[in-house]
C-alpha positions as CSV (number, residue, x, y, z in Angstrom):
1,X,-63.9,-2.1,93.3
2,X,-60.6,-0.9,95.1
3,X,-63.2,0.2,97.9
4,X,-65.1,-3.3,97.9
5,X,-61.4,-5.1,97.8
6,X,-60.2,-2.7,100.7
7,X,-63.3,-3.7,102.9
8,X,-62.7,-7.3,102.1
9,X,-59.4,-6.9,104.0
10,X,-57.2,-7.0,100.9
11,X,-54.5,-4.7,100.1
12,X,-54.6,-2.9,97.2
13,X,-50.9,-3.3,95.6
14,X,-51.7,-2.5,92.0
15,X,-54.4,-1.9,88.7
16,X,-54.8,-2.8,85.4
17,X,-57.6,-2.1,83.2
18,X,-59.0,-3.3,79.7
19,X,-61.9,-1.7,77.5
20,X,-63.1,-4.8,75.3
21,X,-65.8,-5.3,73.4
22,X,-66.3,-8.4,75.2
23,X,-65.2,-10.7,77.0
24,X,-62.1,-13.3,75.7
25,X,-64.0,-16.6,76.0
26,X,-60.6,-17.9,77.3
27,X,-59.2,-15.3,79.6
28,X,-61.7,-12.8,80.0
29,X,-59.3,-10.0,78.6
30,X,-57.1,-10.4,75.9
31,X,-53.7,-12.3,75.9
32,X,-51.8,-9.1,76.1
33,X,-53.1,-7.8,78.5
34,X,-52.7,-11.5,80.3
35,X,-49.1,-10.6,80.0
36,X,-49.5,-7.5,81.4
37,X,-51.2,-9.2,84.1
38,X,-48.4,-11.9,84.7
39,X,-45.9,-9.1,84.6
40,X,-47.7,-6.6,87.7
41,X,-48.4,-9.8,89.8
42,X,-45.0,-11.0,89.6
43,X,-43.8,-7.4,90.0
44,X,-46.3,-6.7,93.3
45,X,-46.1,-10.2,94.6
46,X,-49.7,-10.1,94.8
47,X,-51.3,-13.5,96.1
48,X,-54.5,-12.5,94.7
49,X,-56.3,-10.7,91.9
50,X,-59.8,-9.5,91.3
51,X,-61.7,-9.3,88.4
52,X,-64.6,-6.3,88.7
53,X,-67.2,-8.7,86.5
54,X,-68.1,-12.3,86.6
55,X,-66.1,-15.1,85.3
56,X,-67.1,-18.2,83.7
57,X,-65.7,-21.4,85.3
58,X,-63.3,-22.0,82.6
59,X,-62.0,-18.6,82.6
60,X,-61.3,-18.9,86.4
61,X,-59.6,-22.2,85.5
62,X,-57.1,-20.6,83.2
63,X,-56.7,-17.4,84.7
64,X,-55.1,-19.3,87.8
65,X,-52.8,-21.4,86.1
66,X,-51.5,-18.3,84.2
67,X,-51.2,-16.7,87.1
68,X,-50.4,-19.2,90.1
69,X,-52.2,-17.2,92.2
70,X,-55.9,-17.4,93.6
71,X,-58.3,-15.7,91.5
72,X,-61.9,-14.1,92.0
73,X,-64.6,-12.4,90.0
74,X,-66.8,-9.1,91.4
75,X,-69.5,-11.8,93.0
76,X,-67.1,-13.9,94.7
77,X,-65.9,-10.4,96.4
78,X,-69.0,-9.4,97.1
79,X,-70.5,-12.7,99.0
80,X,-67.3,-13.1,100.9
81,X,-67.8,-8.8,102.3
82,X,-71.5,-10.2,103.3
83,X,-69.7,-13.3,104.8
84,X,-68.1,-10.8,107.4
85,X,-70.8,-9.0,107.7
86,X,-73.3,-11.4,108.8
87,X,-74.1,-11.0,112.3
88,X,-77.8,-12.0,112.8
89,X,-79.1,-16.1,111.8
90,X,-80.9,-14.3,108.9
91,X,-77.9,-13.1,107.7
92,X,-75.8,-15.7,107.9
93,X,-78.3,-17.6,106.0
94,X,-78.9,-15.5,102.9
95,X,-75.2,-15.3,102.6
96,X,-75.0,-19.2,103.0
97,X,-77.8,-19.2,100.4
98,X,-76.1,-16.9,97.8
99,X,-72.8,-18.6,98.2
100,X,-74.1,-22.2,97.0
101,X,-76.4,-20.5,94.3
102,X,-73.3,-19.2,92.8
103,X,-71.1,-22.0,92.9
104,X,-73.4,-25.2,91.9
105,X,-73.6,-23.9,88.2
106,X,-69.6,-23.5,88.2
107,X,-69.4,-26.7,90.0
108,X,-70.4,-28.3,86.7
109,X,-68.2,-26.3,84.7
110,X,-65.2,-26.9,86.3
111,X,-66.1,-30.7,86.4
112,X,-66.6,-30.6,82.5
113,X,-63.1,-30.8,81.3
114,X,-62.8,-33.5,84.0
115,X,-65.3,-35.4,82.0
116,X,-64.2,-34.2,78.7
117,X,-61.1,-36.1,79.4
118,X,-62.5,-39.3,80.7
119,X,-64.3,-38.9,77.6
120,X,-61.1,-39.6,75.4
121,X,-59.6,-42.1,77.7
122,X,-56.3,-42.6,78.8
123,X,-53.8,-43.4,81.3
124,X,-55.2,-41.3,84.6
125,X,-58.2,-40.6,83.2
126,X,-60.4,-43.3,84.6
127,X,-61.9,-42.6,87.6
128,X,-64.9,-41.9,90.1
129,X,-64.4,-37.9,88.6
130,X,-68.0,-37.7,87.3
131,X,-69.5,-39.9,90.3
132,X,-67.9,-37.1,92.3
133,X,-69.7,-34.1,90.5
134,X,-72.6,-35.9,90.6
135,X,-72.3,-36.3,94.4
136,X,-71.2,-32.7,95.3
137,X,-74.0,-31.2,92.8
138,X,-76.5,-33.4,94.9
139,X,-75.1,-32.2,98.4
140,X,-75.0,-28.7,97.2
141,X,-78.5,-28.5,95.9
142,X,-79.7,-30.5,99.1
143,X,-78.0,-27.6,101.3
144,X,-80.1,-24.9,99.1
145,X,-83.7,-26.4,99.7
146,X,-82.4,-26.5,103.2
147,X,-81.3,-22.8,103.4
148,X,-84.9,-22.1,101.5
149,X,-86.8,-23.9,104.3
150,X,-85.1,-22.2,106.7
151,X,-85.5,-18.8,105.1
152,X,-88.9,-19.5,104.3
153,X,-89.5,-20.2,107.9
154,X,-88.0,-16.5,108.9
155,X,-90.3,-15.1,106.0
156,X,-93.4,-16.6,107.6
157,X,-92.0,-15.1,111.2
158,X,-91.3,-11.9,109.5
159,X,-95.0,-12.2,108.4
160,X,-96.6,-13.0,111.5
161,X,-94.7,-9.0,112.6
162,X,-96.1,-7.6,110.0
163,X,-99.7,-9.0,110.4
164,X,-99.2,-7.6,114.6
165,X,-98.3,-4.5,113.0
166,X,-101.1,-3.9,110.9
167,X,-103.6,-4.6,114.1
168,X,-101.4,-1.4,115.9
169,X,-100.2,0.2,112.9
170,X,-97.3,2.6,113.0
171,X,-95.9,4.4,110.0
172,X,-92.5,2.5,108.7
173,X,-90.3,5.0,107.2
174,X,-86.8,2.6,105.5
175,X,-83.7,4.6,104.7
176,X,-82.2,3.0,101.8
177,X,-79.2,3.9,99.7
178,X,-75.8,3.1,97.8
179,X,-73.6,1.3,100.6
180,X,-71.4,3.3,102.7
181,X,-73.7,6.9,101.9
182,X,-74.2,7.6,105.6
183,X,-77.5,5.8,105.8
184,X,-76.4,4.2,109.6
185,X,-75.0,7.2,110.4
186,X,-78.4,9.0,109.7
187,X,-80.1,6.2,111.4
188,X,-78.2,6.6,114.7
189,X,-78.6,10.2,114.9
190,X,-82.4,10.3,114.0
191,X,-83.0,6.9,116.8
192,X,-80.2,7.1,119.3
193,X,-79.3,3.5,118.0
194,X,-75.7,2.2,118.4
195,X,-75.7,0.4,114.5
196,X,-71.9,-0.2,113.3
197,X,-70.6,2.5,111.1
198,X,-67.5,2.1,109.5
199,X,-66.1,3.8,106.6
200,X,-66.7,0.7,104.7
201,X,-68.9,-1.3,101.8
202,X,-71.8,-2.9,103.8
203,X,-70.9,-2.0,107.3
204,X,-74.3,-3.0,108.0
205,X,-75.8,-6.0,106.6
206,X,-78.7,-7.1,108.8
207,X,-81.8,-4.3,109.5
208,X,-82.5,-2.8,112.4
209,X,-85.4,-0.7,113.5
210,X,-86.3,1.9,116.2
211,X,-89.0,4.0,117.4
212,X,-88.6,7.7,116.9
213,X,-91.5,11.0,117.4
214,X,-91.6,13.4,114.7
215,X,-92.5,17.1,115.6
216,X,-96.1,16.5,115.1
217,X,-96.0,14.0,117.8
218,X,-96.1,10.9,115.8
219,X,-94.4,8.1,116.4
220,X,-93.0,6.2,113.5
221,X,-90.5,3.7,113.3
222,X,-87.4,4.0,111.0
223,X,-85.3,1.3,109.2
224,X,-81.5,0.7,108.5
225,X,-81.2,-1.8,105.4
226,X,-78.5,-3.4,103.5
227,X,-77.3,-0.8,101.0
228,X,-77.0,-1.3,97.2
229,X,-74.1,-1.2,94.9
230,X,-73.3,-1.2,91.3
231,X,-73.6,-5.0,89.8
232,X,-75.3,-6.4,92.8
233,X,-75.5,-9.6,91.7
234,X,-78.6,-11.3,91.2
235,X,-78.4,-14.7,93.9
236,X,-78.3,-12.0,96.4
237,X,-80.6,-10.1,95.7
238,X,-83.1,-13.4,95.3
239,X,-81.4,-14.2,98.6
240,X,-81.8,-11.2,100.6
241,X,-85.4,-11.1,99.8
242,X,-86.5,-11.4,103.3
243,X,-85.2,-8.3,104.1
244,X,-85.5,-6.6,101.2
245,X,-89.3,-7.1,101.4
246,X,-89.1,-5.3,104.6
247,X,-89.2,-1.9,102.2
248,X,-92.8,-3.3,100.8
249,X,-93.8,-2.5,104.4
250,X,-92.7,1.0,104.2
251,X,-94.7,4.2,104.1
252,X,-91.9,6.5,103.1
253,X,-88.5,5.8,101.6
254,X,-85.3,8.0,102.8
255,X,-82.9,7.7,99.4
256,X,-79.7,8.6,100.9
257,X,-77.0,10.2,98.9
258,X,-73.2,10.4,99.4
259,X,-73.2,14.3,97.9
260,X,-69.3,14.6,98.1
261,X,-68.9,11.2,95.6
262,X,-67.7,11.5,92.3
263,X,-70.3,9.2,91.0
264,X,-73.1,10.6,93.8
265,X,-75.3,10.6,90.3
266,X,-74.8,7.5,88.8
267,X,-75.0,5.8,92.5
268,X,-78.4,7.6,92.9
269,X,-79.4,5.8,89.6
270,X,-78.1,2.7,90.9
271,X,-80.5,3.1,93.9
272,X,-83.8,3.8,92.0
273,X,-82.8,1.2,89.0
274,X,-82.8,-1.5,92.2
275,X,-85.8,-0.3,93.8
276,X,-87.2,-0.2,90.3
277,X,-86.5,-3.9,89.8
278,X,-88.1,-4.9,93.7
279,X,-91.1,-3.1,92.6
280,X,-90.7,-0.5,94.8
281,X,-90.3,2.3,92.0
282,X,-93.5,4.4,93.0
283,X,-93.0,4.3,96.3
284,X,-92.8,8.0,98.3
285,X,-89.4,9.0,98.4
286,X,-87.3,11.5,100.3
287,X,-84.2,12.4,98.9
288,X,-81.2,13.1,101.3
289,X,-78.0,14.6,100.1
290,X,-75.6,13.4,103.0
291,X,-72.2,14.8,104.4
292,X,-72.3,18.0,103.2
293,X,-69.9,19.4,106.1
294,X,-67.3,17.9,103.7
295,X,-68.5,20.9,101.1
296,X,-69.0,24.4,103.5
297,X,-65.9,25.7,105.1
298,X,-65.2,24.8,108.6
299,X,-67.0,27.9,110.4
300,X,-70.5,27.1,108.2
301,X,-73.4,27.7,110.4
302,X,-75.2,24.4,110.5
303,X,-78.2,25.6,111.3
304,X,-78.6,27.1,108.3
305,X,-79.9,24.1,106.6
306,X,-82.3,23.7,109.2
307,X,-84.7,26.6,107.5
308,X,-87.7,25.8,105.7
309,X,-86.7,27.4,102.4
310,X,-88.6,26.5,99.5
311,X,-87.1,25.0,96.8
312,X,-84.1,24.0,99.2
313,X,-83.0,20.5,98.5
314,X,-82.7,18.8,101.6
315,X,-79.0,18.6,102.5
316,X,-77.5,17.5,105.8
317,X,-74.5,16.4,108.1
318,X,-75.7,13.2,109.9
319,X,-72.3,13.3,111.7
320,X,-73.0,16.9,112.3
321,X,-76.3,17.0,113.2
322,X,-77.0,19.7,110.7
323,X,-80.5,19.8,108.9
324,X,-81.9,16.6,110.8
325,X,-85.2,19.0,112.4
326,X,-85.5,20.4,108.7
327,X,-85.2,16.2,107.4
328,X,-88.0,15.2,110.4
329,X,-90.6,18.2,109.2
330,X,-90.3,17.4,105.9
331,X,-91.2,13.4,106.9
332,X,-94.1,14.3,108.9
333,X,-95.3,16.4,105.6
334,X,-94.5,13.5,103.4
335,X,-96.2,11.0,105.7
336,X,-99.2,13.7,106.6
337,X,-100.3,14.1,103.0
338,X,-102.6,11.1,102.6
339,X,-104.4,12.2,106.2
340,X,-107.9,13.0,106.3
341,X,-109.6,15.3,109.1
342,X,-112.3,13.5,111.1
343,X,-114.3,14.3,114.4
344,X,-114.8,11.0,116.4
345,X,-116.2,10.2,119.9
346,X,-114.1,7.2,121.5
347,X,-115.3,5.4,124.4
348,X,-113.0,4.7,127.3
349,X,-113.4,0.7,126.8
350,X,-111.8,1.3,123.0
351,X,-108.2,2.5,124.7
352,X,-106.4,0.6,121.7
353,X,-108.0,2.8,119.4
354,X,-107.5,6.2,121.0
355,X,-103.8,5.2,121.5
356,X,-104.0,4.4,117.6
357,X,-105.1,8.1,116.5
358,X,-103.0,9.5,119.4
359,X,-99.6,7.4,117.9
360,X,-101.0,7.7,113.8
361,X,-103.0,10.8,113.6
362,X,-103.1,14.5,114.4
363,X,-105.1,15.3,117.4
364,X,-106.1,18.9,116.9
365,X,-108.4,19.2,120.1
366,X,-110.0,16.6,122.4
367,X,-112.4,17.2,125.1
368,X,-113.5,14.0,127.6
369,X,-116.6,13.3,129.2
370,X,-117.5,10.2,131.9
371,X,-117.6,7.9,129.0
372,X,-115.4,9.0,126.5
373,X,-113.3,11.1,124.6
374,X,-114.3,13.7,121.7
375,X,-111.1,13.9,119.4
376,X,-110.8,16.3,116.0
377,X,-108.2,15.7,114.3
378,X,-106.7,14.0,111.0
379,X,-105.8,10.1,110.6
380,X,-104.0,8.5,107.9
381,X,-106.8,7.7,104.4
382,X,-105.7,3.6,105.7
383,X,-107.5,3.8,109.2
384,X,-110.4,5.8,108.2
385,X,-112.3,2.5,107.8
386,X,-111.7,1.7,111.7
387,X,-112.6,5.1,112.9
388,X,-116.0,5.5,110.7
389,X,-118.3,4.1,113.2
390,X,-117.0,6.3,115.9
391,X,-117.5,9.6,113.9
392,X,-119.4,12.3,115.7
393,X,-119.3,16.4,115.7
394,X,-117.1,18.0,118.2
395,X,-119.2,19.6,120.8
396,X,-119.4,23.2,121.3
397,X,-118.0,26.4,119.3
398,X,-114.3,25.9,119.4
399,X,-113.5,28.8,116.2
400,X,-110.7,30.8,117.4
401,X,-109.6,29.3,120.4
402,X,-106.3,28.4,119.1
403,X,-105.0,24.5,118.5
404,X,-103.6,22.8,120.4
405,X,-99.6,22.6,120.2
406,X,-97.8,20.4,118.1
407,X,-94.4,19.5,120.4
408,X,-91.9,18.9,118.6
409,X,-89.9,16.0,119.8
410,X,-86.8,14.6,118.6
411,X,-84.6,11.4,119.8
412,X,-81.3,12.6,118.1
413,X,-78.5,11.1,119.0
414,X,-75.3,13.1,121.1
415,X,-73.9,13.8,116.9
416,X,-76.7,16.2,117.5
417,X,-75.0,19.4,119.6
418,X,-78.2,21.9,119.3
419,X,-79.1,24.0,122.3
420,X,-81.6,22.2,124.4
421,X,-83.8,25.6,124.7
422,X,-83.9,25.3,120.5
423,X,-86.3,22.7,121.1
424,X,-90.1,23.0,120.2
425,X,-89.3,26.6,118.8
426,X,-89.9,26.1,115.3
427,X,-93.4,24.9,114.2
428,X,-94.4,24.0,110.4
């Protein structure tokens, strides 16, 4: 929370905290602890305070006039740190979107005692106050279908991508993650990318993808998403949708993991419980246990974690550059297991489709003719459909006269100092 607050651009001036059974229908927390409360803000001179859980409109009604200060609940935090961090239209849209969600149901709430007290009558209690909810609750709802349209409307585009994608299929591999667990950092190293990093919650908010080759000469393309926290609530969630079904697309899943955090465990379960709820539970997944140059001593040898060693969780430094080859191998394994081998014969007018085992498949040899190319090889289980009419034997005895070499590419980024020679030694 201090971390969410910090991010936020608030300053942290003090902390109080209250184990209840629940929640003081009132106040939240108990009126003792209010008084403790009043006390630290008039002692800090704080001109706000946070609450880490959701308050009901009439408990952020009292809590401010007890207070006199501005007051805010976990969610409210949370939208306005996606506020700032909005850069694309999309963004700024499932933030809009997640902002009215929230506040049409409080809306009414803090219009009830209004009404309540028109209710009874009175001097000053007459009045357009309930013509006025109605008329905000009407505009607010309004806004929403319009944010849905719109949204909709980037869901249909997002749609139309995914349908071009499946005619030229590359694998999608999305690295997802607690916010602020390196997963930018990661992405930059692996792609070469330029994404924000920050030592912030939700430095980056909108996805971004790039094209990368992994040492068997595939391409793939990998994904930077929105990262999860604790108590996400659930408008955004419902809001970011359109990104977040960006991970249905995904072949592989990179679960990155701040190893130096306290709560590295209970973030992990954080992670899996959201992906869980998407649907996304038994999807492959990669786990990635980040920053671990913040756990050797300074002279480590980074290359260490570079070593196929069985049994060897895979640990690395995105900053450093340590244990990214080691993290690309065991991606092309993970993505390799549902291949098939196959022996086709491609002519030359079908260029899309020997592009398509060149950029999805393993080529193991080839030989051409005037017409054609033989390729044997293996293609994902997906394509085999697509290739089938095109199956044919390899000509010619080909035992023993060695395969044809796998080079192993990478597009790291300059976090990556490894000796250029270092390259295209190591083979799986």
């Amino acid at each position: 929370m201090e971390q969410l607050a910090r991010t936020a651009g608030a300053e942290v001036v003090g902390v109080l905290t209250q184990r209840l059974d629940r929640p003081n229908p009132a106040f939240f927390i108990g009126r003792g602890k209010l008084q403790e409360l009043v006390q630290l803000r008039n002692a800090t001179d704080a001109d706000l305070v946070i609450f880490d859980d959701d308050l009901s409109p009439i408990q952020h009604r009292n809590l401010e006039r007890a207070l006199g200060v501005k007051v805010i609940d976990r969610t409210m935090l949370i939208l306005d740190v996606f506020a700032q961090r909005a850069r694309t239209r999309e963004g700024k849209l499932q933030v809009e979107l997640a902002q009215h969600e929230y506040l049409l149901p409080r809306l009414v709430g803090l219009w009830s005692h209004l009404h309540e007290e028109q209710q009874r009558g009175g001097i000053g209690m007459r009045g357009p106050g309930e013509s006025q909810l109605e008329l905000d609750r009407r505009l607010i709802k309004r806004r929403i279908e319009h944010l849905k349209r719109e949204l909709e409307e980037v869901r249909r585009h997002r749609e139309l991508h995914r349908k071009q994608r499946r005619k030229n299929p590359i694998p999608i591999v999305s690295i997802v993650g607690y916010t602020n667990a390196g997963k930018s950092t990661l992405f930059n190293a692996l792609s070469g990318a330029d994404v924000l990093v920050e030592d912030k919650l939700f430095a980056t908010l909108d996805p971004t993808t790039r094209r990368i080759r992994l040492p068997d000469g595939r391409d793939i393309l990998i994904t930077d998403t929105v990262g999860f926290i604790q108590k996400l609530p659930p408008m955004v969630v419902e809001a970011f949708k359109a990104t977040l079904e960006e991970l249905e697309e995904a072949d592989l899943l990179l679960h990155v993991v701040d190893i130096t955090h306290p709560n590295a465990a209970e973030q992990s379960q954080t992670v899996d419980a959201v992906l869980e709820s998407l649907g996304l539970g038994e999807k492959p997944k990669l786990l990635v246990l980040n920053k671990v140059d913040l756990l050797v001593p300074g002279d480590w040898d980074g290359e260490k974690f570079d070593e196929d060693i069985s049994d060897f969780p895979l640990f690395i430094s995105a900053a450093k550059g340590w244990g990214l080859r080691r993290l690309l191998r065991a991606i092309a394994r993970a993505l390799s297991e549902e291949m098939v081998p196959i022996s086709v014969y491609i002519p030359y007018e079908e260029m899309e489709l020997l592009d398509l085992f060149r950029r999805r498949g393993i080529v193991v040899h080839r030989e051409y003719d005037s017409k054609g190319m033989f390729i044997e090889g293996k293609i994902p289980s997906s394509l085999y459909g697509l290739f089938k009419p095109f199956i044919a034997p390899f000509p010619g005895d080909h035992e023993g006269e060695g395969e044809e070499e796998l080079v192993e590419e990478f597009e790291l980024s300059s976090s990556y100092s490894g000796d250029p020679e270092e390259e295209g030694e190591e083979e799986d």
